[in-house]
C-alpha positions in Angstrom: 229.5 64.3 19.8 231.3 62.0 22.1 233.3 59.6 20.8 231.7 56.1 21.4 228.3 57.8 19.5 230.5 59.0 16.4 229.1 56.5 13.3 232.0 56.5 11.5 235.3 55.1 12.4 238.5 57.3 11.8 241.6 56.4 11.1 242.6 55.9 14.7 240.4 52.9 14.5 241.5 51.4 11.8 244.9 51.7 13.4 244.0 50.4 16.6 242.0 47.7 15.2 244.7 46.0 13.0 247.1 46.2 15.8 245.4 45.0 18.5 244.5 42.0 15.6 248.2 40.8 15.6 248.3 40.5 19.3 244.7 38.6 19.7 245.3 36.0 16.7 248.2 34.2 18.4 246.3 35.0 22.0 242.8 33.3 21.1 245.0 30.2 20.0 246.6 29.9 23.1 243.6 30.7 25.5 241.4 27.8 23.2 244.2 25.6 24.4 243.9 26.7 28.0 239.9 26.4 27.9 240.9 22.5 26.5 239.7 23.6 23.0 241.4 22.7 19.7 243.1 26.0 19.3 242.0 26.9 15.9 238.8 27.6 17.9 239.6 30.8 19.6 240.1 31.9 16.2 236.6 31.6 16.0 235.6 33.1 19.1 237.8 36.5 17.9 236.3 36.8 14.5 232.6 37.6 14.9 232.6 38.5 19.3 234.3 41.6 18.9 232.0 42.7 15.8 228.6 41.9 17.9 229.9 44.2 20.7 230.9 47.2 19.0 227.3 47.2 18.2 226.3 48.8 21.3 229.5 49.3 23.2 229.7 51.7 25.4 233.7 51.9 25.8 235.7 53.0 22.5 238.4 51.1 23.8 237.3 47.7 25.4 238.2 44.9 23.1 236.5 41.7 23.5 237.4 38.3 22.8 239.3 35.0 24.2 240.7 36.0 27.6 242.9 33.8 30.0 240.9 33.7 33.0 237.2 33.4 31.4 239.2 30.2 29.0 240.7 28.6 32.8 236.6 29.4 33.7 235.3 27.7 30.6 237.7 24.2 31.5 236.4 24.3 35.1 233.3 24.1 33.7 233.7 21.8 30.8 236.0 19.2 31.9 233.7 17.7 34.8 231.1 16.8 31.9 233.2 15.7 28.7 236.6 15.3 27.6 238.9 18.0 26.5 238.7 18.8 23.0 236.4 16.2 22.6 233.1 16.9 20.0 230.6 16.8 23.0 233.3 19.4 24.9 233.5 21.6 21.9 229.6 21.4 21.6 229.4 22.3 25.1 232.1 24.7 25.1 229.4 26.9 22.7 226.1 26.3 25.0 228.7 27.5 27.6 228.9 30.8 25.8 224.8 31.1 24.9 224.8 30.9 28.3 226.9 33.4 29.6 225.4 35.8 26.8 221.3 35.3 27.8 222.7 36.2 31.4 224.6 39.4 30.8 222.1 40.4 28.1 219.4 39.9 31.0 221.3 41.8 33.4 221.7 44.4 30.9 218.2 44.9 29.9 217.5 45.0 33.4 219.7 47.4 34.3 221.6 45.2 36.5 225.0 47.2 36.0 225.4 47.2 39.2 226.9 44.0 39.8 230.1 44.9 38.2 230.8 47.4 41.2 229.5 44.7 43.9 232.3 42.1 43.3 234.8 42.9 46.4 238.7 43.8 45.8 239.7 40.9 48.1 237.7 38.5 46.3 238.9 39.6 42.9 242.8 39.4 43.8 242.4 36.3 45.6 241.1 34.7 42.9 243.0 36.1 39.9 246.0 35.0 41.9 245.2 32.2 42.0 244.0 31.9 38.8 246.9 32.9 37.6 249.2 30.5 39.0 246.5 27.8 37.7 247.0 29.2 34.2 250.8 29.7 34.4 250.7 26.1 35.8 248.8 24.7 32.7 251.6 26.0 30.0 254.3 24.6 32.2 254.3 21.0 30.2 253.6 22.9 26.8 256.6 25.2 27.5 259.2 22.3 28.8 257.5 19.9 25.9 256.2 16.9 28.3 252.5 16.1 27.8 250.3 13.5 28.7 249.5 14.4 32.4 246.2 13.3 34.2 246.4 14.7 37.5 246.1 18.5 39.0 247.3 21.4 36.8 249.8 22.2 39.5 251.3 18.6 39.7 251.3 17.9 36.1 253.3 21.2 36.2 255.5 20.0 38.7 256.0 16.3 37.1 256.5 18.2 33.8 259.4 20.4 35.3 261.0 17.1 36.9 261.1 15.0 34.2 264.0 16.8 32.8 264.8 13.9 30.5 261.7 14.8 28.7 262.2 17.9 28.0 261.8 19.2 24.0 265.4 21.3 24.0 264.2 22.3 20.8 260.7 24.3 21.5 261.9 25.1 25.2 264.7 27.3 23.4 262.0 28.8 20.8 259.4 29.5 23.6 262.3 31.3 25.6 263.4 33.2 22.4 259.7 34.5 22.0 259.7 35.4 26.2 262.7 37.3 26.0 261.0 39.2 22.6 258.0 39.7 24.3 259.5 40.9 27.5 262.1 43.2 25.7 258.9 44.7 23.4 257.2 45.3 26.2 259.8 47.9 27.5 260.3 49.0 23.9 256.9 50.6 23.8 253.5 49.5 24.2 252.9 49.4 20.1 256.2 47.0 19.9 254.9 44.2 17.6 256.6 42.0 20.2 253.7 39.0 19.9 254.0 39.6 15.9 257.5 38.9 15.8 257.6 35.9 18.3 255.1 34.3 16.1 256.9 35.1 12.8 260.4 33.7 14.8 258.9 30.6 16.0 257.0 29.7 12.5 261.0 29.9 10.8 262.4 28.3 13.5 259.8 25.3 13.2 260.9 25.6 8.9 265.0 25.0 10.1 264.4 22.7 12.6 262.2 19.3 12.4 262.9 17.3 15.4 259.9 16.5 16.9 259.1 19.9 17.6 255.4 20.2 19.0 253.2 22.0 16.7 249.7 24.1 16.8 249.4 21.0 14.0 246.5 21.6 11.6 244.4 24.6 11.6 241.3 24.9 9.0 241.2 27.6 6.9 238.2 29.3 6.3 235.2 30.9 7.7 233.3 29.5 10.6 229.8 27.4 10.1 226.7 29.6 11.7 224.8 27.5 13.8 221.6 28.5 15.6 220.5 25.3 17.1 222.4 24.2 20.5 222.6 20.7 22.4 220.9 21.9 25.7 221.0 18.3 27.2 223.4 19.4 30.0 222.3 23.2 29.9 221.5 22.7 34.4 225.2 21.4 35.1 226.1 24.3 33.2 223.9 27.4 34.2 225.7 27.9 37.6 229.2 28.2 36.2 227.8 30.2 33.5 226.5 32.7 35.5 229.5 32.8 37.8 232.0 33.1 34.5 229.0 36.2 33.6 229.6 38.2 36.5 233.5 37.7 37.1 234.6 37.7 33.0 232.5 41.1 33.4 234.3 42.3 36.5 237.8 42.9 34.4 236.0 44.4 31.2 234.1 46.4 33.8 237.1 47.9 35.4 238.7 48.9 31.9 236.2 50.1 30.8 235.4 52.2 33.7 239.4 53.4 34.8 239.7 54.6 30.9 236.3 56.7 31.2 237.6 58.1 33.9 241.2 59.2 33.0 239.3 60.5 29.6 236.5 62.3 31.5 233.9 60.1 29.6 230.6 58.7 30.4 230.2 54.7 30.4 227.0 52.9 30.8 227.5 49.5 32.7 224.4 48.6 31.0 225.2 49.3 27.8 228.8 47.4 28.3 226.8 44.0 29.7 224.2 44.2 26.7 227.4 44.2 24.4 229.1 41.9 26.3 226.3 39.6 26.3 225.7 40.0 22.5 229.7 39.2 21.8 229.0 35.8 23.6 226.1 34.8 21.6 228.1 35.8 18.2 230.7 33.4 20.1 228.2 30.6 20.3 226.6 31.2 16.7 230.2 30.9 15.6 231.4 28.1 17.1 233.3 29.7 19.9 233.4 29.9 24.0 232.9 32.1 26.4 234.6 35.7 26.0 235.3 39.0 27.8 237.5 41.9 27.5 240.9 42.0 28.0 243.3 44.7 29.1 246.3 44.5 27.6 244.2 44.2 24.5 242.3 47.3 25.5 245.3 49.2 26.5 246.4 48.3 22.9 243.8 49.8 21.5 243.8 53.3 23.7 247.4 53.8 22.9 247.1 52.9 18.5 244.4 56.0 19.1 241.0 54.7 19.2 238.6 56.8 18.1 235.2 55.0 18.1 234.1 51.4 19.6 234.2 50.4 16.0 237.8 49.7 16.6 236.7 46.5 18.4 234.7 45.6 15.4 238.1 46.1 12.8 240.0 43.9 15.2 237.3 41.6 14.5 236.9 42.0 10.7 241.2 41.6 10.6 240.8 38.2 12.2 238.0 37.1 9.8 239.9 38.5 7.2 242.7 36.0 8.2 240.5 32.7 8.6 241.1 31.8 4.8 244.8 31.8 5.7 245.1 30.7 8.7 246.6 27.4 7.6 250.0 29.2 7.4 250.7 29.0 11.7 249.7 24.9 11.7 253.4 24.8 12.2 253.9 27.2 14.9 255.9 25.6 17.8 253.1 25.3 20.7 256.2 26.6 23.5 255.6 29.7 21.3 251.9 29.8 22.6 252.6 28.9 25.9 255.0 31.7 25.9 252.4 34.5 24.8 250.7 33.2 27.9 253.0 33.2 30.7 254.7 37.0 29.9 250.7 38.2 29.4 249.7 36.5 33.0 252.5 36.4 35.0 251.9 39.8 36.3 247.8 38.8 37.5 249.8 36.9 40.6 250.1 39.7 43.3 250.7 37.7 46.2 252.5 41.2 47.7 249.1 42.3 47.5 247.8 39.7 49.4 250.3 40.1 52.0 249.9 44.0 52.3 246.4 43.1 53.2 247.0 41.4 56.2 248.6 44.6 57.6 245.9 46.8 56.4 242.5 44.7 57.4 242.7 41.3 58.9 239.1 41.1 57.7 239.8 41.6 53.6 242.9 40.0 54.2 241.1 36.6 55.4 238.6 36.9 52.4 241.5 37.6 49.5 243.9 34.4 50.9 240.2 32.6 51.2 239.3 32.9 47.9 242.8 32.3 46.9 242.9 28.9 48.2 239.7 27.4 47.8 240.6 28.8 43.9 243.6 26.6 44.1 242.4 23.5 46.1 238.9 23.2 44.0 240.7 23.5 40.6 239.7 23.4 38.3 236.3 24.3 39.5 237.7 27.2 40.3 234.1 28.9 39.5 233.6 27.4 42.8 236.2 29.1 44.4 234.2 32.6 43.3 231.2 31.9 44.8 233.3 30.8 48.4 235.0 33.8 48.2 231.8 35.9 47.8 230.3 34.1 50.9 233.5 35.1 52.9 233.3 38.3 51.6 229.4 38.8 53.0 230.1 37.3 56.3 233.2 39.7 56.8 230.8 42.5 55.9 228.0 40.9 58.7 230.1 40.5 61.0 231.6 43.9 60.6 227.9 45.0 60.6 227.2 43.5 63.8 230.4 45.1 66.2 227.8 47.5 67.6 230.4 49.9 70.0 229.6 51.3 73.2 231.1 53.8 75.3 230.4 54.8 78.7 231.1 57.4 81.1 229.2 58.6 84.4 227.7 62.3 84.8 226.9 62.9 88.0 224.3 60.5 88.9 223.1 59.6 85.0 225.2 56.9 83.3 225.8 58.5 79.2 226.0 55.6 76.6 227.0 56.5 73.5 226.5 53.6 70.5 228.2 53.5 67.5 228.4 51.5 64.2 224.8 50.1 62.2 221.7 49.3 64.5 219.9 46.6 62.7 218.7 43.3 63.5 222.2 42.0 63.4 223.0 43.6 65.7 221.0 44.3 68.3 221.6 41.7 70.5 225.3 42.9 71.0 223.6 46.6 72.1 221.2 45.2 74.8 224.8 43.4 76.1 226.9 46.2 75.8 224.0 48.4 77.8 223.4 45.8 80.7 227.2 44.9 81.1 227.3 49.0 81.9 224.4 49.5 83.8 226.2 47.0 86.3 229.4 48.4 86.3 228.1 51.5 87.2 225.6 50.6 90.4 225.1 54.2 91.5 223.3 55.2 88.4 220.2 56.8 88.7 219.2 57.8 85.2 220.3 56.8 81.9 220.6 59.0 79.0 221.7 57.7 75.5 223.1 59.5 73.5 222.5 58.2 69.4 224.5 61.0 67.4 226.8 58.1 66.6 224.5 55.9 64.6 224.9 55.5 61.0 221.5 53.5 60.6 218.7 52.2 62.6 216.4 49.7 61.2 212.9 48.6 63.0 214.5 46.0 65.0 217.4 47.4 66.1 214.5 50.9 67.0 212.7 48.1 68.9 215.3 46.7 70.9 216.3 50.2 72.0 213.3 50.5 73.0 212.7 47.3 74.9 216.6 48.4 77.2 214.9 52.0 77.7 211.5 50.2 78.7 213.6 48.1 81.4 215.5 50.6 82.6 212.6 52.8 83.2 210.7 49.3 85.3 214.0 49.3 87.4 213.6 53.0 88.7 215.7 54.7 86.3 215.2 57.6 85.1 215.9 57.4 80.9 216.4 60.0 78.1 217.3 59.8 74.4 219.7 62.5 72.9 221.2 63.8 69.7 218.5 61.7 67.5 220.1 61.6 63.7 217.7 63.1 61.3 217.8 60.3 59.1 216.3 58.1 62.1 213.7 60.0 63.5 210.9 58.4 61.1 211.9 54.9 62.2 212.1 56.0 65.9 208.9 57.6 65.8 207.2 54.5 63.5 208.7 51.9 66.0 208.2 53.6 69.1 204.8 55.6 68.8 204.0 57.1 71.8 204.4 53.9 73.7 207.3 55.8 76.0 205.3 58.2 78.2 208.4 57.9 80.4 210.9 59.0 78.1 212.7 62.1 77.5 213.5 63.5 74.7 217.2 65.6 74.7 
């Protein structure tokens, strides 16, 4: 029986499961704080989340929960209709998550899987550059200890780093002690309880040293309050970004979930994965969450502690609800701690080389990945914005691609042989009738005209019609005309479009 239908977890779970617990405790904290959440609520949103979508997960190793860029999603979203941490925010924050849920459950049930293979490379490192910087950006001020910023991320950032006099010596030194353990861990070996012992470091620290050291502050202990009635006053202003934080939070679990199937020659359902997905989210909501996904370091976690089942997802869960009652004990962790955790997990999401590569490689998905990346970073934080402009870039790329119709030329003996290549469709059939006159009259002495269509990869009806409409003008002018090497795949639309409407033609 393959492993994601086993019933029972094994011991590899419970292994997994604990571990990956230790690194997403102090993780949901700091990705609440980045979605503008009080950050005893991403507590919340790793309790119950990953237990709902072990239910039906289709990946044993794809563990769900808070994740950076679905939390910088969730403030793009949130802070154009209440204030951060504010109740109304908070109450939004969780018909933000219903939201995102009812649409990947939808897309689920309706087999929409798809979608997660539709979202363009370009797009995707444009805007996870950018989102990156955005996040790393945001933790700047926690890190250095200034707050109290009103303007961009990235110039609150900057003012932050200026205002040297500011600065909190104290938790700047902690949050670089817990870098430098996370960094070092990570080299270590991936199962390095680097995050563990940065939090356990920075919560003695903040015991020896009380000069106004920022602190998470207080953290209620105990389990969440259900809830299954929601304020749906501003549900509109908050369907579109909810859709868009659907489809691109489901992009990365999508990708994990798929490259780990495939190095462990296992089937995954896309379907499946969005149903689960979907039901995480409205566990989030119930709970008192925000918006989740999966995450891949998370994940990567999981597959190396020896996952057996997608139950390990659901220990992870259980561990975290196990720790609710105490979670009073880290009111006193140094926030730089958290900003820390933050900057060593994204700092690698910024592949500008990337970006750069591309412009050698294809000018076209070169101009849609910097796109993306900078109407990401100029529309911030609606950077759900910048998705949705990168996707339109990315489709008129692909047109335009679509319509560079090629023709070559050459003359045999008195016939003139055009040979088309690339997609003849409505797009681009205007660019064909060009590309046949503008040859015709370079080439005066032609008699007949013979074209030759093994090039082709597609014809639709109205690129057939306007193929026929050139052969029926060449054939009023005198010339003699003849269609060759016909693709098999085109003959029906050729003979559906044409009919027997071309008594003068022959056939090659």
């Amino acid at each position: 029986m393959a492993p994601t239908e086993r019933e029972r977890p094994g011991r590899g779970d419970l292994i997994a499961g604990l571990s990956v617990a230790i690194v997403l405790i102090p993780q949901s904290l700091a990705y609440a704080e980045i979605a503008g959440l009080p950050a005893y609520i991403g507590l919340y949103a790793a309790a119950l989340p990953p237990v709902a979508a072990a239910l039906i997960a289709s990946s044993r190793y794809l563990q769900t929960g808070p994740v950076a860029m679905t939390a910088l999603l969730t403030f793009g979203a949130l802070s154009e209709i209440a204030d951060p941490g504010s109740a109304d925010y908070i109450a939004q924050a969780v018909v933000l998550a219903l939201i995102v849920g009812a649409v990947r459950i939808v897309l689920g049930l309706a087999r929409g899987g798809i979608v997660a293979y539709l979202m363009s490379s370009p797009v995707l490192i444009g805007f996870t550059s950018a989102a990156a910087i955005l996040i790393l950006a945001s933790q700047v001020p926690t890190a250095v200890g200034v707050t109290g910023g009103e303007g961009s991320l990235v110039s609150d950032a900057l003012r932050a780093l200026a205002d040297t006099a500011a600065w909190n010596w104290p938790g700047l030194a902690i949050g670089a002690l817990a870098a430098v353990i996370l960094l070092v861990g990570r080299r270590v070996h991936p199962l390095f309880p680097g995050v563990l012992i940065a939090v356990v470091v920075g919560l003695v620290f903040s015991a020896m040293v009380t000069s106004d050291l920022l602190v998470i502050g207080e953290v209620p202990s105990g389990f969440p309050e259900l809830h299954f009635t929601f304020p749906m006053g501003q549900f509109w202003e908050l369907l579109v970004p909810g859709i868009v934080i659907a489809l691109v939070g489901f992009a990365e679990a999508a990708a994990i979930s798929r490259t780990f199937a495939t190095q462990d020659r296992e089937r995954w359902d896309p379907n499946r994965e969005f149903v689960s997905q979907g039901l995480a989210n409205v566990a989030a909501a119930v709970s008192g969450g925000f918006p989740v996904g999966g995450s891949f370091s998370r994940s990567s976690v999981a597959r190396v502690s020896g996952a057996e089942t997608r139950w390990a997802g659901a220990i992870t869960g259980f561990a975290v609800l196990a720790f609710l009652p105490f979670a009073g004990v880290i009111s006193s962790l140094p926030r730089s701690v958290l900003a820390a955790i933050v900057i060593v997990a994204v700092a690698r999401l910024v592949r500008i080389p990337t970006m750069v590569s591309l412009i050698r490689k294809s000018w076209g998905q070169a101009f849609v990945a910097w796109g993306t990346f900078s109407a990401t970073l100029l529309l911030a934080p609606r950077i759900d914005l910048g998705v949705i402009i990168g996707l339109l870039l990315a489709a008129a790329v692909h047109f335009r691609r679509e319509t560079l119709i090629r023709v070559s030329a050459h003359q045999s003996g008195t016939d003139l042989i055009l040979r088309p290549s690339g997609v003849l469709f409505y797009g681009s059939a205007a660019r064909l009738d060009e590309a046949f006159s503008r040859h015709l009259g370079e080439h005066a002495e032609t008699t007949g005209v013979i074209v030759d269509l093994e090039g082709l990869g597609r014809i639709d009806y109205t690129g057939a019609l306007a193929l026929k409409e050139f052969l029926d003008d060449a054939a009023a002018a005198g010339l003699t005309v003849a269609v060759r090497n016909i693709p098999k795949h085109a003959e029906g639309t050729l003979n559906r479009s044409w009919g027997d409407d071309l008594t003068h033609l022959r056939w090659m």
